[in-house]
N, C-alpha and C positions, 0 to 999 in steps of 0.2 A: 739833356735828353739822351737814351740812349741809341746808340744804333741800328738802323734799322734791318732786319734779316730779308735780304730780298729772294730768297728760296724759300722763307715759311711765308711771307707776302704771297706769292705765287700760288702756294698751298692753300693759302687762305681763299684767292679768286677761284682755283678750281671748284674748291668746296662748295661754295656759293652757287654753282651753277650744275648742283645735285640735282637728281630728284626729292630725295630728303628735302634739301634745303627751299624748295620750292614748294614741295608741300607744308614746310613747317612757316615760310612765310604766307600760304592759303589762309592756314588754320591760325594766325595771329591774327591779321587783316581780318580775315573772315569773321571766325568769333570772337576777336578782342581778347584772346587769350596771352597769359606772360610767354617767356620764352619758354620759362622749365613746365606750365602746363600743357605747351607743345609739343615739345620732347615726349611727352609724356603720353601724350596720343600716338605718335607719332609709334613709341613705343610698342603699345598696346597694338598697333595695323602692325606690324613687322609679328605678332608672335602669334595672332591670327590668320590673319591671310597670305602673308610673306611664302612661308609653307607650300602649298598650293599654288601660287602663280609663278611661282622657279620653276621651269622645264626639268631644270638639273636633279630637283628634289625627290624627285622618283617616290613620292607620296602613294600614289594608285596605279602601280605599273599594273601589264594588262592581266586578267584577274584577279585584283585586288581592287575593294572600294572600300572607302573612305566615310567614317561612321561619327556622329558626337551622338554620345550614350553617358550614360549614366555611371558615375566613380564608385568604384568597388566599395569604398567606405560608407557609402551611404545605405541607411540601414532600409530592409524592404518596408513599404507602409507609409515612409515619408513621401508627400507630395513630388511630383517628378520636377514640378514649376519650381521646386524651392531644393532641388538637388544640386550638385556639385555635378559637375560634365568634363567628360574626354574624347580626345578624337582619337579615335584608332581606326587604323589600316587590317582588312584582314583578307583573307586569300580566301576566296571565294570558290575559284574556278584552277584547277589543277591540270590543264592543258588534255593532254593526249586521252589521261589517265581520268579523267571525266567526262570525258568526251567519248569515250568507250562506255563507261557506266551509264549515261543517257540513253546511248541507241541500245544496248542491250538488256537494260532492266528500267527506263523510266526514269522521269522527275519525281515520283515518290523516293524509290532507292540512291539518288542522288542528293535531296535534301537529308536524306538519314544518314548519307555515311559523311556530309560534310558538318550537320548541327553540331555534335560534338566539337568537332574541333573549331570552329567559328566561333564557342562557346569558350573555348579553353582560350585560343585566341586573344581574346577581349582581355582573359581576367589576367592572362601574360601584361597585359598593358596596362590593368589595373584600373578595367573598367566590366561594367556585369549585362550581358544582353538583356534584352526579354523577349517575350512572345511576338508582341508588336514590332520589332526591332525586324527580328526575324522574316516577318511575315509581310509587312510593308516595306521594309529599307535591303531586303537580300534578294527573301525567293519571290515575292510580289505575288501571294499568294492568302490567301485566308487567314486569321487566326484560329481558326477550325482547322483548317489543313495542318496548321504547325500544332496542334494538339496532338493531331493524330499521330504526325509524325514521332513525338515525342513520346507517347503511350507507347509505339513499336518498341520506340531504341529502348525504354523502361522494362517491357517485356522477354528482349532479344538479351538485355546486360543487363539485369537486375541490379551486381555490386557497382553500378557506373555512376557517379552524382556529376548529372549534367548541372553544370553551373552557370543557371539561369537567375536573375534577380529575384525571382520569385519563389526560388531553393534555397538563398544566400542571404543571409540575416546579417551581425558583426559578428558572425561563429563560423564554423564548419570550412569551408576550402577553402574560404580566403586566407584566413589565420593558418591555416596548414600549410599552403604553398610555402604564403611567406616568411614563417618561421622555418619552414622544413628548409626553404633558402639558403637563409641564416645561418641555421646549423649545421650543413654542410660545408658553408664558407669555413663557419670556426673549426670545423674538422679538418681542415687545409685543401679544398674540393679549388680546383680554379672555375674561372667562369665558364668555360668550355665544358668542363667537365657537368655542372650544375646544370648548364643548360642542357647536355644528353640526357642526365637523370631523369630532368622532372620537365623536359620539351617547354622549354620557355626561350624568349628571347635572350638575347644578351643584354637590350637597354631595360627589359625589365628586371631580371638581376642583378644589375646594378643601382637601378632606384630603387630595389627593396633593402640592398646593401646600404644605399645611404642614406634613405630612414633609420635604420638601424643604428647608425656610428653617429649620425645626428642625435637620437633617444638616447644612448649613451652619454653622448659630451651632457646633455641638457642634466641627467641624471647624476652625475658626478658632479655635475652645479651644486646639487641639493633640491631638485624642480623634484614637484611631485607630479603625480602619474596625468590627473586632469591639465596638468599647467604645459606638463608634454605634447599632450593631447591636443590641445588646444594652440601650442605653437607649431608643430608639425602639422596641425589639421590630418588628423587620424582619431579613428575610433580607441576608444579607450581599452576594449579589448586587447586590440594589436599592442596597445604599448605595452598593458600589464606584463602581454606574454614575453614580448623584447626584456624588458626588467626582468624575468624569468630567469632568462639565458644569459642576460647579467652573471645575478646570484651567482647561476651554473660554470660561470668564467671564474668566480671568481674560489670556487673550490676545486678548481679542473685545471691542472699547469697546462695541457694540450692544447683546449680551446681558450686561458689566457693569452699564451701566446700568440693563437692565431686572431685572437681580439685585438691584442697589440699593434700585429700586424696590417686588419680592418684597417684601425681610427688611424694609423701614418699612413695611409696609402689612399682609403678613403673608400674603397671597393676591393675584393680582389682581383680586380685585372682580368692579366692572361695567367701565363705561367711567369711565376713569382719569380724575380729576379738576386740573387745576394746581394748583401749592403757592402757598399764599395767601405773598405778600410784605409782608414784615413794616415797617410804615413807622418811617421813621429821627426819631427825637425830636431829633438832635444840631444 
């Protein structure tokens, strides 16, 4: 027999008297579940609700609330029951600076100068509002009201395509954002930089990056566009246009390079580092 570790013993009892591991002895006991389909719950509560019950998590700091909505991919028309869903965080209430806008001009003029951007918000995270969204889960307000609202901003900004699910097909802004992304990355843009351009976050320019360097490797498999599509979970659209910019790497030394630099890295970061040079022993 071998010897026994009596510091990984110890490790072992602390374990044991988790909350994890108490839950995950609930859900055997309970439902007569194996261990791995335990874990496996167990799993699923940490990526749901885990989020939300950390103080530390700073999910809805104070105006901001916390939204599940509908994935930018899904195309308008499909049932909402049978959509794909995100939860995104969006800044509702801009402190001093809204708080001025109310007493001065009204809850009309404060839902118009926030829609847009609540709207833009969402599709930064790669998910699409709608009217209902708006009008029940924000300003708690009519969807008549939020019509109106939205006829104004149509009127006041005619060139502005507020990006509602109900403007947003698999065409138009979604596919512009995130190829316009893309190809700024391959132009050598950092993430900072990208996010000034086109006011997005930085975790959502990074998940559009790694969609991308992901469509890539599957393409350089040999995978064709549906078989991408379908392991990525994205519309077939977005992928064509990523295979696009492919092509485009692939007659353009500029954006090869900065492709190169993509798929090792995996995003582009911050501000790009040089490749340490490895010294020769010979």
């Amino acid at each position: 027999m071998g010897r026994r570790n009596k510091g990984t013993q110890r490790l072992q009892r602390l374990e044991a008297k988790t909350l994890d591991a108490k839950f995950l002895a609930e859900v055997q006991d309970g439902l007569n579940c194996s261990p791995f389909e335990a874990r496996a719950v167990l799993q699923v509560v940490h990526e749901v609700y885990l989020p939300f019950l950390d103080p530390a998590g700073g999910n809805a700091p104070p105006g901001r609330i916390t939204l599940v909505v509908v994935d930018a991919d899904e195309p308008a028309g499909k049932p909402v029951a049978e959509c794909q869903k995100r939860t995104v965080c969006l800044a509702v209430h801009r402190a001093v600076e809204d708080d001025r806008l109310l007493h001065e001009r009204g809850p009309a003029a404060f839902r118009q100068a926030r829609i847009l951007d609540l709207c833009q918000q969402a599709l930064s995270q790669g998910a699409l509002l709608t009217r209902d969204d708006l009008a029940s889960r924000v300003f708690f307000v009519s969807v008549r009201t939020i019509t109106r609202d939205l006829s104004a901003l149509r009127k006041a900004h005619p060139g502005v395509m507020i990006p509602l699910r109900s403007t947003v097909h698999d065409i138009g802004p979604v596919l512009t954002h995130r190829t316009e992304i893309v190809r700024l990355a391959l132009e050598g843009k950092t993430t900072s930089q990208i996010c000034r351009i086109l006011r997005h976050s930085p975790e959502a320019v990074a998940n559009y990056l790694s969609t991308f360097t992901r469509c890539v490797h599957l393409a350089r498999r040999g995978m064709q566009v549906s078989q991408i599509a379908f392991l990525l979970r994205r519309g077939k659209a977005l992928i064509g246009r990523y295979l696009d910019l492919l092509g485009e790497c692939d007659r353009d030394k500029n954006l090869a390079y900065h492709l190169d630099e993509l798929m090792r890295l995996g995003t582009c970061g911050g501000e790009k580092k040089p490749r340490r040079r490895r010294r020769s022993h010979g």
